[in-house]
Biopython code that builds the backbone (N, CA, C, O; Angstrom):
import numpy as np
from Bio.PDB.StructureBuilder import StructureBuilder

atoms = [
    (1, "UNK", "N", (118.066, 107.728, 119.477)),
    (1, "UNK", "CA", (116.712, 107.871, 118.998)),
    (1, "UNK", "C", (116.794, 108.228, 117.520)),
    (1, "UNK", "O", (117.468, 109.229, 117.275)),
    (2, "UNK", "N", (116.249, 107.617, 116.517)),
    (2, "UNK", "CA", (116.273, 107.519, 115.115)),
    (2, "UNK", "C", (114.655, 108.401, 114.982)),
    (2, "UNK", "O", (113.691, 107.767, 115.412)),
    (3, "UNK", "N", (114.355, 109.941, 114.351)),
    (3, "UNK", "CA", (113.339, 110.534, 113.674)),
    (3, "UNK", "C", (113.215, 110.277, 112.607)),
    (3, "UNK", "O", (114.223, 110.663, 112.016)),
    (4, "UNK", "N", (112.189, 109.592, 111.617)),
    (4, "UNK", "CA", (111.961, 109.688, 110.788)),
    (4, "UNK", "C", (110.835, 110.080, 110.488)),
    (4, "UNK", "O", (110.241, 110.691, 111.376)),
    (5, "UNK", "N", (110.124, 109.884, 109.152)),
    (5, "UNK", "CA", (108.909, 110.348, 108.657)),
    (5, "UNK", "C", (108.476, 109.118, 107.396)),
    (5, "UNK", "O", (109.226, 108.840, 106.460)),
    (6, "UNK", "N", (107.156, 108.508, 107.618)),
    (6, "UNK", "CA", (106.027, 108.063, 106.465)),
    (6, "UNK", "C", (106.779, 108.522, 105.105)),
    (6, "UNK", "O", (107.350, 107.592, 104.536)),
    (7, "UNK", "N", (106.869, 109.650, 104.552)),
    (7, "UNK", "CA", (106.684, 110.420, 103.695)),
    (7, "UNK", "C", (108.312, 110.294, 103.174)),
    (7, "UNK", "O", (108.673, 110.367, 102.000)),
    (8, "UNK", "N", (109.072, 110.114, 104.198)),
    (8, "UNK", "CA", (110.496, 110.608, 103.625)),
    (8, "UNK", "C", (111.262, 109.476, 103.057)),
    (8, "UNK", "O", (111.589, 108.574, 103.829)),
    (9, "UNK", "N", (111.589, 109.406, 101.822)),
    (9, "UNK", "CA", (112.502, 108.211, 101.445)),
    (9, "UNK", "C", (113.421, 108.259, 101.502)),
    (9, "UNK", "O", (113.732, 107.443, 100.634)),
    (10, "UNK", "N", (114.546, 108.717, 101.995)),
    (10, "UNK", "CA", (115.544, 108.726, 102.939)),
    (10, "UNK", "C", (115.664, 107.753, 104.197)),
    (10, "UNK", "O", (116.565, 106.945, 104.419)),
    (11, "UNK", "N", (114.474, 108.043, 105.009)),
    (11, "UNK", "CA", (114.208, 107.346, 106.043)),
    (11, "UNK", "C", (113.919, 105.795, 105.585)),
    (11, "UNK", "O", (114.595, 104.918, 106.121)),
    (12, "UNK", "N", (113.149, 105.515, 104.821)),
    (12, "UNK", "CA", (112.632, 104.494, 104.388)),
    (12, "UNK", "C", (114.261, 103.118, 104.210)),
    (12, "UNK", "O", (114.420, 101.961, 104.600)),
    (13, "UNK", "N", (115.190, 104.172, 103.374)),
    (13, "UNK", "CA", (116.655, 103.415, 102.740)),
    (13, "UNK", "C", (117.118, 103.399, 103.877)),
    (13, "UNK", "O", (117.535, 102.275, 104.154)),
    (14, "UNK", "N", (117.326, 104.602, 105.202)),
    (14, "UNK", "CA", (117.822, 104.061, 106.363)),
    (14, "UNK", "C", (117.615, 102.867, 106.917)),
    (14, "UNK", "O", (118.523, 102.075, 107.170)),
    (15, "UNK", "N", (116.224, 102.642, 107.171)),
    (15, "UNK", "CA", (115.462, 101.880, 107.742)),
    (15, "UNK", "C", (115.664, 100.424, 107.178)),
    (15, "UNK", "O", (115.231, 99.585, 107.967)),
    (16, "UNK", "N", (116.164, 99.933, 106.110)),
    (16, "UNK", "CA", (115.921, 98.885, 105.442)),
    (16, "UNK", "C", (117.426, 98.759, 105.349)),
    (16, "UNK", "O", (117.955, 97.773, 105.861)),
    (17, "UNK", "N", (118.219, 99.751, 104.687)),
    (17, "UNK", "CA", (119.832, 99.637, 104.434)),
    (17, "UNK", "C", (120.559, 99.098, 105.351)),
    (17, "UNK", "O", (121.192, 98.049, 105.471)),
    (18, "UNK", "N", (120.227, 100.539, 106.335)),
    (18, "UNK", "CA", (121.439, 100.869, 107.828)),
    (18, "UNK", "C", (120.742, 99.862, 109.104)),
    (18, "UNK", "O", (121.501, 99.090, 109.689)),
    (19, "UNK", "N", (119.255, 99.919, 109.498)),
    (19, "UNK", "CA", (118.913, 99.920, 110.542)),
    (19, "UNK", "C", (118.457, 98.044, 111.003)),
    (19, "UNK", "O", (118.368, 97.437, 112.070)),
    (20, "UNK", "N", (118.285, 97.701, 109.663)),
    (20, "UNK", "CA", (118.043, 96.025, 109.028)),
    (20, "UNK", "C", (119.384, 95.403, 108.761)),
    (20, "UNK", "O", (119.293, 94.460, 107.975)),
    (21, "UNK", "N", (120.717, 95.675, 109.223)),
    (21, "UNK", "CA", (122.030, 95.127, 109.392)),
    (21, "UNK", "C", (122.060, 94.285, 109.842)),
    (21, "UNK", "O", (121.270, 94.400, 110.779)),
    (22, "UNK", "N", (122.488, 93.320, 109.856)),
    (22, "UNK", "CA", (122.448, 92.225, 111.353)),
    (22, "UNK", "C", (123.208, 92.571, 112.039)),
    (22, "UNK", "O", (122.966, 92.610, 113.245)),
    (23, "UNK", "N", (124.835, 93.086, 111.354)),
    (23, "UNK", "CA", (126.015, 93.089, 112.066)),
    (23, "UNK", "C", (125.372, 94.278, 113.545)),
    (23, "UNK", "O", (125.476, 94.166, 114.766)),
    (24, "UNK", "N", (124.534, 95.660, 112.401)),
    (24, "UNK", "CA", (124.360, 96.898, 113.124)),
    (24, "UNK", "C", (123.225, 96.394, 114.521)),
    (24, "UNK", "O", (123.236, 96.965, 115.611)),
    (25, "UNK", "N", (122.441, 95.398, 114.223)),
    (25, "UNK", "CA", (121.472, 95.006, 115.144)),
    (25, "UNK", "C", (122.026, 94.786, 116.280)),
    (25, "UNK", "O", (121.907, 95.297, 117.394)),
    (26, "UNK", "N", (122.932, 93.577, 115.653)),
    (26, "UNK", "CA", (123.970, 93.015, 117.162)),
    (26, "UNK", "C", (123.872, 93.832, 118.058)),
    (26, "UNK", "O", (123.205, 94.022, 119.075)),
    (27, "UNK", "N", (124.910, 94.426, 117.317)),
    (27, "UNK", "CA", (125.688, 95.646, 118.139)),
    (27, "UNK", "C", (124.671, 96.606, 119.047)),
    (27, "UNK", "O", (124.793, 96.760, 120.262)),
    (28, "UNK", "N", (123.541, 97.284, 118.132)),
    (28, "UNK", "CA", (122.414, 98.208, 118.754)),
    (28, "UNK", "C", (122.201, 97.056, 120.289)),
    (28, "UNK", "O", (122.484, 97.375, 121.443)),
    (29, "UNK", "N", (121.621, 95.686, 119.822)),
    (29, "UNK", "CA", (121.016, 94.798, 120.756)),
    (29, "UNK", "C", (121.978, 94.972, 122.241)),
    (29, "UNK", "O", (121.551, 94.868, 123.391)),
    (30, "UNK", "N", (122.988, 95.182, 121.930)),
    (30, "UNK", "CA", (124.284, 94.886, 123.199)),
    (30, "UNK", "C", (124.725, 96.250, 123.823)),
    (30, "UNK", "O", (124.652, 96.379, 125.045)),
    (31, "UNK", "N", (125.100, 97.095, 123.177)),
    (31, "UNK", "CA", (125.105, 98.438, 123.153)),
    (31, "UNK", "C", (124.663, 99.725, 123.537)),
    (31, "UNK", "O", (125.296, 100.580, 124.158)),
    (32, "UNK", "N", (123.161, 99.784, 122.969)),
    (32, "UNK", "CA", (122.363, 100.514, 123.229)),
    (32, "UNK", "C", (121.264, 100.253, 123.402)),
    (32, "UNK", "O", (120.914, 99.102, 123.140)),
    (33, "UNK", "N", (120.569, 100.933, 123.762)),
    (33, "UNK", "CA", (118.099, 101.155, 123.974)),
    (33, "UNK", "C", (118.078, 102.280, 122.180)),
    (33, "UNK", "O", (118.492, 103.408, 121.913)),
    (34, "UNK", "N", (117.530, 101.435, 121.542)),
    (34, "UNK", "CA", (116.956, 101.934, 120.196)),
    (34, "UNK", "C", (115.477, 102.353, 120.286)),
    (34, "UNK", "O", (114.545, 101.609, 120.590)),
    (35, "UNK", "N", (115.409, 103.636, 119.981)),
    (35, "UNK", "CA", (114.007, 104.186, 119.907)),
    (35, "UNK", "C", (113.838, 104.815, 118.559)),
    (35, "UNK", "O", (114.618, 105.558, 117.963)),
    (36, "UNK", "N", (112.419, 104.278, 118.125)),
    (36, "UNK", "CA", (112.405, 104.888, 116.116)),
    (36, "UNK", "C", (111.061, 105.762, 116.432)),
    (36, "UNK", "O", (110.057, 105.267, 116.945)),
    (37, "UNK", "N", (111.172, 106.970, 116.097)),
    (37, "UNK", "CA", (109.779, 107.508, 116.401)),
    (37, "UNK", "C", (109.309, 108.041, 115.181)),
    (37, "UNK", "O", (110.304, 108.615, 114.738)),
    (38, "UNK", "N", (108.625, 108.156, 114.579)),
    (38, "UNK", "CA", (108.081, 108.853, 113.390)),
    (38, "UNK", "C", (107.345, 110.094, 113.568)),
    (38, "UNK", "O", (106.340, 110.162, 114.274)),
    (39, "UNK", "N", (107.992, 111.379, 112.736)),
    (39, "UNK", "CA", (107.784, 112.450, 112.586)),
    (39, "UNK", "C", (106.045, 112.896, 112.398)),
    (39, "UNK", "O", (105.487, 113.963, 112.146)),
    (40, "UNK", "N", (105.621, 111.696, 112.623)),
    (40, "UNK", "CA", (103.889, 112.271, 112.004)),
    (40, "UNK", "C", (103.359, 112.936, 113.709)),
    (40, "UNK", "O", (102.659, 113.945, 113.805)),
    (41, "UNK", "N", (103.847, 112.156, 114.896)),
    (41, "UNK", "CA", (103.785, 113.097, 115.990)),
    (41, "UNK", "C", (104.106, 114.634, 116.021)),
    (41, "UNK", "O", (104.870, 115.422, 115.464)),
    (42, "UNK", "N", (103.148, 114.639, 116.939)),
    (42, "UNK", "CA", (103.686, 116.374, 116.996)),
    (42, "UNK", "C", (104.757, 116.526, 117.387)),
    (42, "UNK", "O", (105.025, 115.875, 118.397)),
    (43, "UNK", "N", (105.693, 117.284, 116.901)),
    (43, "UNK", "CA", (106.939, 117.468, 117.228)),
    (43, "UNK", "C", (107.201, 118.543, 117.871)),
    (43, "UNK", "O", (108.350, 118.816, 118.217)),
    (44, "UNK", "N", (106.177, 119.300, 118.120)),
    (44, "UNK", "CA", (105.996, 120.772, 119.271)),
    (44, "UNK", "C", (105.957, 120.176, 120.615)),
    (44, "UNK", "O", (106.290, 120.948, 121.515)),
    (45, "UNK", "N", (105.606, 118.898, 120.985)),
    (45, "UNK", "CA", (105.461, 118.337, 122.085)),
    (45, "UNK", "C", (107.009, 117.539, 122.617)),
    (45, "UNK", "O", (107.238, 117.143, 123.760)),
    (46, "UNK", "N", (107.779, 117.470, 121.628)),
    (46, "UNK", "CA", (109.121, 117.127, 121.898)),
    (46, "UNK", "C", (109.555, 117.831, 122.796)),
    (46, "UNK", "O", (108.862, 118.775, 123.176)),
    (47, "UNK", "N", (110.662, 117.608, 123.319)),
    (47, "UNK", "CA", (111.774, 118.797, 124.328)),
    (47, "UNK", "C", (112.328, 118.749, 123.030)),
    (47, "UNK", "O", (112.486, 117.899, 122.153)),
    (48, "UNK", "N", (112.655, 120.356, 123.261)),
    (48, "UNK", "CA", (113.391, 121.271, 122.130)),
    (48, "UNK", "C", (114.520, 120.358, 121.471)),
    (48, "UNK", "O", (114.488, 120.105, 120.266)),
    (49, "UNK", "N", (115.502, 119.881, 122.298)),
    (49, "UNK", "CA", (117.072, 119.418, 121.844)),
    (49, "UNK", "C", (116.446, 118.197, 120.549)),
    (49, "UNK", "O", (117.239, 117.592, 119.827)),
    (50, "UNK", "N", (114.995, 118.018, 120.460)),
    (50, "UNK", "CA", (114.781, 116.715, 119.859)),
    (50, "UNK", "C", (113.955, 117.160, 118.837)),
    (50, "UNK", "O", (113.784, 116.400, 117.883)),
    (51, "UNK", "N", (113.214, 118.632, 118.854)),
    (51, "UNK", "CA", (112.826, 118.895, 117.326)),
    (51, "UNK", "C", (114.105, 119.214, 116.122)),
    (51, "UNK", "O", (115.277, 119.552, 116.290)),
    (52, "UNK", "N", (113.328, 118.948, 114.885)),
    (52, "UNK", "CA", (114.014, 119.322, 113.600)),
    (52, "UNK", "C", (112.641, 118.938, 112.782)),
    (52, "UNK", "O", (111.609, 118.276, 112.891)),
    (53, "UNK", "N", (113.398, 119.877, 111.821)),
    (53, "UNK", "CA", (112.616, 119.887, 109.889)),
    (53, "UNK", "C", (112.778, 118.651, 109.242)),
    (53, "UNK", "O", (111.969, 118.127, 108.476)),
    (54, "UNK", "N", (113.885, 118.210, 109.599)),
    (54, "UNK", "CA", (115.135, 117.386, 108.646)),
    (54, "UNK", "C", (114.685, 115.783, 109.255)),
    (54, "UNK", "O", (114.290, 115.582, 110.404)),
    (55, "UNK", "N", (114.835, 114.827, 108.292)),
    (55, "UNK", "CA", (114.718, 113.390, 108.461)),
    (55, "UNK", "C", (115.384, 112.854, 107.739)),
    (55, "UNK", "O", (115.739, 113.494, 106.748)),
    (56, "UNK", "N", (115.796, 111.631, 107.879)),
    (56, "UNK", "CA", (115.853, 110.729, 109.167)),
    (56, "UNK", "C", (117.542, 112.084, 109.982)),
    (56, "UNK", "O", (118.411, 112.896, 109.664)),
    (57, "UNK", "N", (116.856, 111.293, 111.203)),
    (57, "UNK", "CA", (117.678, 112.370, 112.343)),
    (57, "UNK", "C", (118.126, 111.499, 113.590)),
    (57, "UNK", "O", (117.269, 110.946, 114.279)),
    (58, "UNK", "N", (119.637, 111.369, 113.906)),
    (58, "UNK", "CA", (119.600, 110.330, 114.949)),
    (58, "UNK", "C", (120.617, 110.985, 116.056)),
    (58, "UNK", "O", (121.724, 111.493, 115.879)),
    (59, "UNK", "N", (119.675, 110.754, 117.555)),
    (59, "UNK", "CA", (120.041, 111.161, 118.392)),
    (59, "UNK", "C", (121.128, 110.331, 119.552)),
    (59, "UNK", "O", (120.503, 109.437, 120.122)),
    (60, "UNK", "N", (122.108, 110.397, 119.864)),
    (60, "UNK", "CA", (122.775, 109.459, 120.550)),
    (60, "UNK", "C", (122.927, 110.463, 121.838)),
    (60, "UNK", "O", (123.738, 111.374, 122.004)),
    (61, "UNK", "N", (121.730, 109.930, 122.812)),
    (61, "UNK", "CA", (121.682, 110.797, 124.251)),
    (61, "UNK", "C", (122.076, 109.851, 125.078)),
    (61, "UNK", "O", (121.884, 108.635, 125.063)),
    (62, "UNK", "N", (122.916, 110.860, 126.137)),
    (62, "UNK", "CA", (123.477, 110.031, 127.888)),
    (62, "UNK", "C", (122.180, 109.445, 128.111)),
    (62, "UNK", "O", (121.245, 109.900, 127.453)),
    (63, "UNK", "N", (121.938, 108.385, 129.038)),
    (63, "UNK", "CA", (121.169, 108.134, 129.673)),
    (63, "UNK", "C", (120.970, 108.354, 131.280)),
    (63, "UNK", "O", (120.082, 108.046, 132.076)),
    (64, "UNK", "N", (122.065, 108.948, 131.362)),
    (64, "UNK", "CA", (122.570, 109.555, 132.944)),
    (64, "UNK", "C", (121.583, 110.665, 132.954)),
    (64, "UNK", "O", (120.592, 110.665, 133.684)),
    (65, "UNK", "N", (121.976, 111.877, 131.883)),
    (65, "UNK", "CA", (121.027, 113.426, 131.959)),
    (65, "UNK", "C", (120.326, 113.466, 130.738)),
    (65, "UNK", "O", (119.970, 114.531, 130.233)),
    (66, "UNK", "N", (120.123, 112.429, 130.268)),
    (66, "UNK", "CA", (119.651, 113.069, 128.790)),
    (66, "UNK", "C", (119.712, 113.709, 128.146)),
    (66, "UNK", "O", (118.686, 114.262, 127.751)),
    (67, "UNK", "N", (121.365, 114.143, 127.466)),
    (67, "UNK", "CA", (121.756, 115.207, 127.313)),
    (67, "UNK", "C", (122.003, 114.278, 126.131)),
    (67, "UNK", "O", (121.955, 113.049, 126.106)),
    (68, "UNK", "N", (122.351, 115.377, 124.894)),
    (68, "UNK", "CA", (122.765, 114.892, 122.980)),
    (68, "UNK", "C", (124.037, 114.992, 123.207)),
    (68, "UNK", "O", (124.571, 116.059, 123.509)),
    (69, "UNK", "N", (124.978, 113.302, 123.021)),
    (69, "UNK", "CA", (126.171, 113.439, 123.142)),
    (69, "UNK", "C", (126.322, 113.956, 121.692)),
    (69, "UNK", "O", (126.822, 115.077, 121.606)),
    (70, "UNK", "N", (125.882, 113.166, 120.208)),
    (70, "UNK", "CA", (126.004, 113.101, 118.945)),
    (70, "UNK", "C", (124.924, 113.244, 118.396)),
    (70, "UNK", "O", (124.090, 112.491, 118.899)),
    (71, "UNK", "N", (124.367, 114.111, 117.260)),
    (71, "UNK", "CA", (123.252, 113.914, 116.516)),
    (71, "UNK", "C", (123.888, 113.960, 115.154)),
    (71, "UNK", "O", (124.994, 114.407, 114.852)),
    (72, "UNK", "N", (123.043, 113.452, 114.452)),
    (72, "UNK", "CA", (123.182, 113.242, 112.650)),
    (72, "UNK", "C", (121.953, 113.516, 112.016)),
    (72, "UNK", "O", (120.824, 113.324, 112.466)),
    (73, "UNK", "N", (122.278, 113.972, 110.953)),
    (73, "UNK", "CA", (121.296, 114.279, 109.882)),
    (73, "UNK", "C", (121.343, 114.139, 109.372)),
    (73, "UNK", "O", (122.400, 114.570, 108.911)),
    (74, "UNK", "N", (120.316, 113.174, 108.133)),
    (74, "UNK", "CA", (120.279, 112.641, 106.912)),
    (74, "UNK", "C", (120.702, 110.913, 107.027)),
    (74, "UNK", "O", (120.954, 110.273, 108.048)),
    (75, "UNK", "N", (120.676, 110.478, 105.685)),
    (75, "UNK", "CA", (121.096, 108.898, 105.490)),
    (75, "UNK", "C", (122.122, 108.982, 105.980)),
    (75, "UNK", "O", (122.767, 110.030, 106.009)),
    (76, "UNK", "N", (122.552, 107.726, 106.546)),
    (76, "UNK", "CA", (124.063, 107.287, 106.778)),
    (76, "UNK", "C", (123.977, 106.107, 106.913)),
    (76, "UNK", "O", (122.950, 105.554, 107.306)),
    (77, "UNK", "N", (125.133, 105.465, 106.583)),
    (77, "UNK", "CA", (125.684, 103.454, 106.272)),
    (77, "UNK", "C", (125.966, 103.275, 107.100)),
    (77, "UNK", "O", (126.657, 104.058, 107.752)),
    (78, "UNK", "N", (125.594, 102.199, 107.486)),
    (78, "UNK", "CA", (125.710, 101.320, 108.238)),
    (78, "UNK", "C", (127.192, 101.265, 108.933)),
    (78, "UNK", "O", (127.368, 101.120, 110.142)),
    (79, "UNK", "N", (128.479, 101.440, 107.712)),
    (79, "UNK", "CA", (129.534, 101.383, 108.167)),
    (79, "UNK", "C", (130.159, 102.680, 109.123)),
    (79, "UNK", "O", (130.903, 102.680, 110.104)),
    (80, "UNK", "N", (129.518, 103.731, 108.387)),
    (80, "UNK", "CA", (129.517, 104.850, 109.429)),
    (80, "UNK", "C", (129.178, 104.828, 110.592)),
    (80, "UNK", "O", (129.775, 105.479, 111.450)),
    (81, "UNK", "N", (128.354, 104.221, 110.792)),
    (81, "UNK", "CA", (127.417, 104.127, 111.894)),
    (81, "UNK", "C", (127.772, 103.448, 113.331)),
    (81, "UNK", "O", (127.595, 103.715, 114.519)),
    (82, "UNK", "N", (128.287, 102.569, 112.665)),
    (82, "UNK", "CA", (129.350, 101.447, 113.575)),
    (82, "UNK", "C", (130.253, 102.005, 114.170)),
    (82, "UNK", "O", (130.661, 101.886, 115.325)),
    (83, "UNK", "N", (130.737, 102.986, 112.863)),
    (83, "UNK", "CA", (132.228, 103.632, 113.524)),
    (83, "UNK", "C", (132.201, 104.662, 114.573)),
    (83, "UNK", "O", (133.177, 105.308, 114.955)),
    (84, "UNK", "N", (130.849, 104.769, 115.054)),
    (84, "UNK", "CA", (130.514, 105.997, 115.925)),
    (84, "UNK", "C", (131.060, 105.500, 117.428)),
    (84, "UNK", "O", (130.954, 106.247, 118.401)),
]
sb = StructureBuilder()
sb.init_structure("model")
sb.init_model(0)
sb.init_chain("A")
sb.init_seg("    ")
for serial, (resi, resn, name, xyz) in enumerate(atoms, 1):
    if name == "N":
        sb.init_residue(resn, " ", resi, " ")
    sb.init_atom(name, np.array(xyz, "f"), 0.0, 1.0, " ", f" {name:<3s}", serial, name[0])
structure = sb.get_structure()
């Protein structure tokens, strides 16, 4: 699950840099369930493990328990990203 925010340009360079990859798409497409939610929701209504201050914020949860295997904070490349 990728948090971002309207407001944050950080998120914006994720979004266009990292998340607009083809290579990274593939991969998301085969891989994983991609969810982008934007921070303008209330974020008091989240389950706890999924609030933060901080954007862009990406959550890599089991889908077994929904538990946070990996989270990140801030920009990150594409190439990083892969390497996860």
């Amino acid at each position: 699950m990728v948090l971002g925010a309207d407001y944050c340009p950080w998120c914006r360079k994720f979004e266009r840099k990292t998340l607009n990859s083809s290579l990274l798409k593939s991969r998301l497409q085969t891989e994983v369930v991609t969810l982008v939610v934007d921070k303008k929701f209330d974020i008091k209504s989240f389950p706890k493990e999924f609030r933060t201050q901080f954007t862009p914020k990406v959550f890599f949860i089991n889908p077994k328990d929904e538990t946070v295997i990996l989270d990140t904070t801030g920009y990150i490349k594409k190439n990083f990203l892969l390497s996860i």
